[in-house]
Steps between C-alpha positions, in 0.01 A plus 500: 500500500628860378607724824220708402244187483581401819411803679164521299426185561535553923298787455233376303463233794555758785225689299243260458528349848512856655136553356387218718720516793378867555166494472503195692681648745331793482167297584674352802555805610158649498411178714679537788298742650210257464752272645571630831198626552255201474760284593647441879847489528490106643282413172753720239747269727339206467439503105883623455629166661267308250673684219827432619478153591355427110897689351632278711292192436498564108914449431517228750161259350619632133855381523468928373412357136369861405824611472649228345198559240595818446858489436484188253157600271808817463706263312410514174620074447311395757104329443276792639211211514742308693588813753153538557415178555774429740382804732140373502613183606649642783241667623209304498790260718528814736122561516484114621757552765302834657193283494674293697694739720146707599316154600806371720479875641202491577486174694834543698427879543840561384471840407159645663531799314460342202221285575151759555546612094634152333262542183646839417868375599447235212344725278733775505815283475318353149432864389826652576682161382310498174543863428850494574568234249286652162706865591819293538444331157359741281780742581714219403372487171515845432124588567569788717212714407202239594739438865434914532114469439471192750649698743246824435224238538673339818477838676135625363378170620603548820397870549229430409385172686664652828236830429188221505655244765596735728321842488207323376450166632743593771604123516826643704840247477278286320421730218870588472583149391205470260603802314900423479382133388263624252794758389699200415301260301349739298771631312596165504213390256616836319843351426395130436284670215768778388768250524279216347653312733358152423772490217783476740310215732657125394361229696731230354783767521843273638773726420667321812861672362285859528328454824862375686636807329270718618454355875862516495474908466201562701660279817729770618259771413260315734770623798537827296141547556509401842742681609312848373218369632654465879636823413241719389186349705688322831532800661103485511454177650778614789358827545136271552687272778695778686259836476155334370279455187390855551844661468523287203229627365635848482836386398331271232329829386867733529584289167211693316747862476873232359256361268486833323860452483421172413302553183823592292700199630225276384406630166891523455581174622233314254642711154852429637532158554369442095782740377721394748505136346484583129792740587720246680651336193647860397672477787410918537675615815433838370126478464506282857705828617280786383175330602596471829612855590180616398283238698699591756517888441068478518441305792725744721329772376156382504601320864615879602177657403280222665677559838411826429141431489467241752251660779348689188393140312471330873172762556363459169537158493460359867159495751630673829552091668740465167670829475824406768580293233713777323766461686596144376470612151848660451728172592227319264563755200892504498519101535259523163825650371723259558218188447477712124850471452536148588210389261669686226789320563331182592399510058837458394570208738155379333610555121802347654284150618709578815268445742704367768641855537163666586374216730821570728516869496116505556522216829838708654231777462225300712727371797605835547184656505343237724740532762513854462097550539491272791777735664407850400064447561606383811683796588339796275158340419363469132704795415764274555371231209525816245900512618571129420297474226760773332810364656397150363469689155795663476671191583327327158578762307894517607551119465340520152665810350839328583345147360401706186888631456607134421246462200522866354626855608276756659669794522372762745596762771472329826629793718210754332218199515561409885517912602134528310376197717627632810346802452181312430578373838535848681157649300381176751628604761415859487087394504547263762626757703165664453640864586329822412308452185645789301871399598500135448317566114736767462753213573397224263480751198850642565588074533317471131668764341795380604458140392368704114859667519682162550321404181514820321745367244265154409188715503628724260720236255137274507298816404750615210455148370119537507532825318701365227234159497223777443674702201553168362174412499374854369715447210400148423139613490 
């Protein structure tokens, strides 16, 4: 692919999927208020260690498959009916296994939690599960644009079932898992249709050379996923043990202001891991290079600005019970940061089938942050999650930018990177301080200014560059 192609072709996917990653996010937004305030914090509790349990469930009854299905309907030599196939497999296995897991459960009382809402448990799982998969394939075979619709419809459906179940039926917790199930399966039946995804389903398939191949991949990524799992959502279940489901239920709810953050690592993340792989035979250190200064160069900013905001978007957001919850957001958005960087990195161990490499770095990553949340909640509370959920993050991404080194060369300024993140660090500081209003905003804008100087040269070299892009284009027309 020409230097130029390559670009376009990153940002045609970071264009389509921001289209549906906005508004869906967008839509999330506009919920939480509906949220927080017809929800108690024990049920917004309650229904987050559902979810959580289910991303941890899905890699482990999978073998993680979906990813596997992802990265081989890529290769253009392998049998896309046979890819397909392979994933279904697995997860009609995995749906056996939960079946199984919720009725021994629910005998032995294993996990009481998980016992008063078993029918939504299973159907949520199969939602998410089945969702997961169709995304994961059809941006495999290049049908980005139908992935970006499915997730529009995704995030209508729920809006819109969460307005009827809970502000009209006001079902409560219970209404909140009918809507997110509903919000799954029915772009589902969107993509089986879009995707005409009966083509791809072999019942004799026995491509037993494929399915080792593939099982072989996913295995490690099975501890890759894991490991981000323990990571992102184990501080939840410690914070329930030591300080309660209630304190949980704010913290849960902290995650709402990172996932703004959040939006532009995932819509980035799903272009970059398709260029990433078709780009990995051109061995382009360069392109490798440039993307990543600018990845990096927006999530400071945008990270800068959002700590910024924080008790601004905490009052529009958050019912009064919800609204301490601001103060857990700013560890949250700078480990996004680092989580970003480590995904982009984590594609070129992926066009690299080294997934070995990303199932280590990601279980260091876990260890550490388990024995660090146990430590700090004890000491500093749920604030104290926040802390070792970034430490355990910038641990990742430090283990995997050296890792990276050995394959290719990604040459950036280390000293000017690690001064804008510990000034990211101070803006923290400076609200938790929670001085005189007028001095400590007077603070964190002097702190963002600071961090725009840093980057005055980049911001000014990438908007030359788009300059030159738009005579181009003026010409050609």
């Amino acid at each position: 692919m020409k230097k130029e192609g390559k670009y376009k072709y990153l940002l045609k996917n970071v264009g389509l999927l921001s289209l549906s990653n906005f508004g869906s996010k967008i839509l999330s937004f506009i919920l939480i208020p509906l949220y927080t305030n017809l929800l108690t914090t024990e049920e917004y509790g309650t229904y987050d260690i559902y979810s959580t349990t289910i991303s941890l469930l899905i890699p482990i009854l999978t073998l993680n498959i979906i990813n596997a299905v992802l990265r081989y309907s890529l290769d253009k030599e392998k049998n896309k009916k046979n890819v397909f196939s392979i994933g279904m497999e697995m997860i009609i296995i995995s749906f056996i296994f939960l079946l199984i897991f919720v009725i021994i459960n629910n005998i032995f009382h294993i996990f009481g939690v998980l016992e008063k809402f078993w029918i939504y448990f299973i159907f949520l799982y199969s939602g998410e599960v089945l969702y997961s998969l169709l995304t994961n394939f059809g941006r495999g075979i290049d049908k980005v644009k139908q992935i970006a619709i499915a997730a529009i419809i995704n995030s209508v459906s729920i809006l819109l079932f969460n307005i009827v179940f809970l502000l009209w039926f006001r079902l409560g917790l219970r209404g909140y898992f009918i809507a997110n199930i509903l919000g799954y399966f029915i772009p589902t039946l969107y993509l089986i249709y879009k995707l005409k995804i009966w083509q791809y389903i072999s019942i004799k398939q026995n491509d037993k050379k494929l399915k080792k191949e593939m099982t072989e991949y996913s295995k490690p990524m099975i501890f890759n996923t894991i490991g981000w799992w323990i990571t992102n959502v184990s501080d939840r279940y410690v914070v329930t043990w030591i300080c309660g489901v209630a304190i949980n239920g704010i913290y849960s709810v902290a995650y709402k202001i990172p996932s703004i953050l959040n939006i532009f690592q995932t819509i980035f993340n799903q272009a970059w891991t398709l260029s990433a792989v078709k780009e990995y035979d051109n061995n382009s250190s360069e392109f490798y290079t440039n993307i990543y200064k600018l990845y990096n160069l927006g999530l400071v900013i945008m990270c800068s600005i959002l700590i910024l905001c924080d008790k601004i978007i905490a009052k529009i957001l958050f019912a009064k019970n919800f609204y301490s919850a601001w103060k857990y957001a700013p560890f949250l958005m700078i480990s996004v940061i680092f989580g970003a960087l480590s995904g982009l990195l984590e594609g070129i161990f992926v066009a690299n089938k080294n997934t070995k490499v990303i199932a280590k770095t990601t279980i260091i990553g876990a260890v550490i942050n388990i024995v660090f949340n146990i430590i700090l909640v004890n000491i500093f509370g749920a604030i104290g999650a926040a802390i070792s959920t970034l430490i355990a993050y910038i641990i990742v991404w430090s283990f995997r930018l050296k890792d990276t080194n050995k394959i290719l060369r990604i040459n950036i300024n280390y000293i000017k990177n690690i001064f804008s993140y510990l000034l990211l660090l101070l803006q923290t500081i400076v609200l938790l301080l929670n001085y005189n209003c007028e001095i400590t905003y007077a603070t964190e804008i002097i702190i963002f200014f600071i961090i725009i100087g840093i980057y005055y040269k980049d911001i000014n070299g990438y908007m030359g560059k788009i300059k030159v892009y738009i005579r181009k284009r003026k010409v050609n027309t």
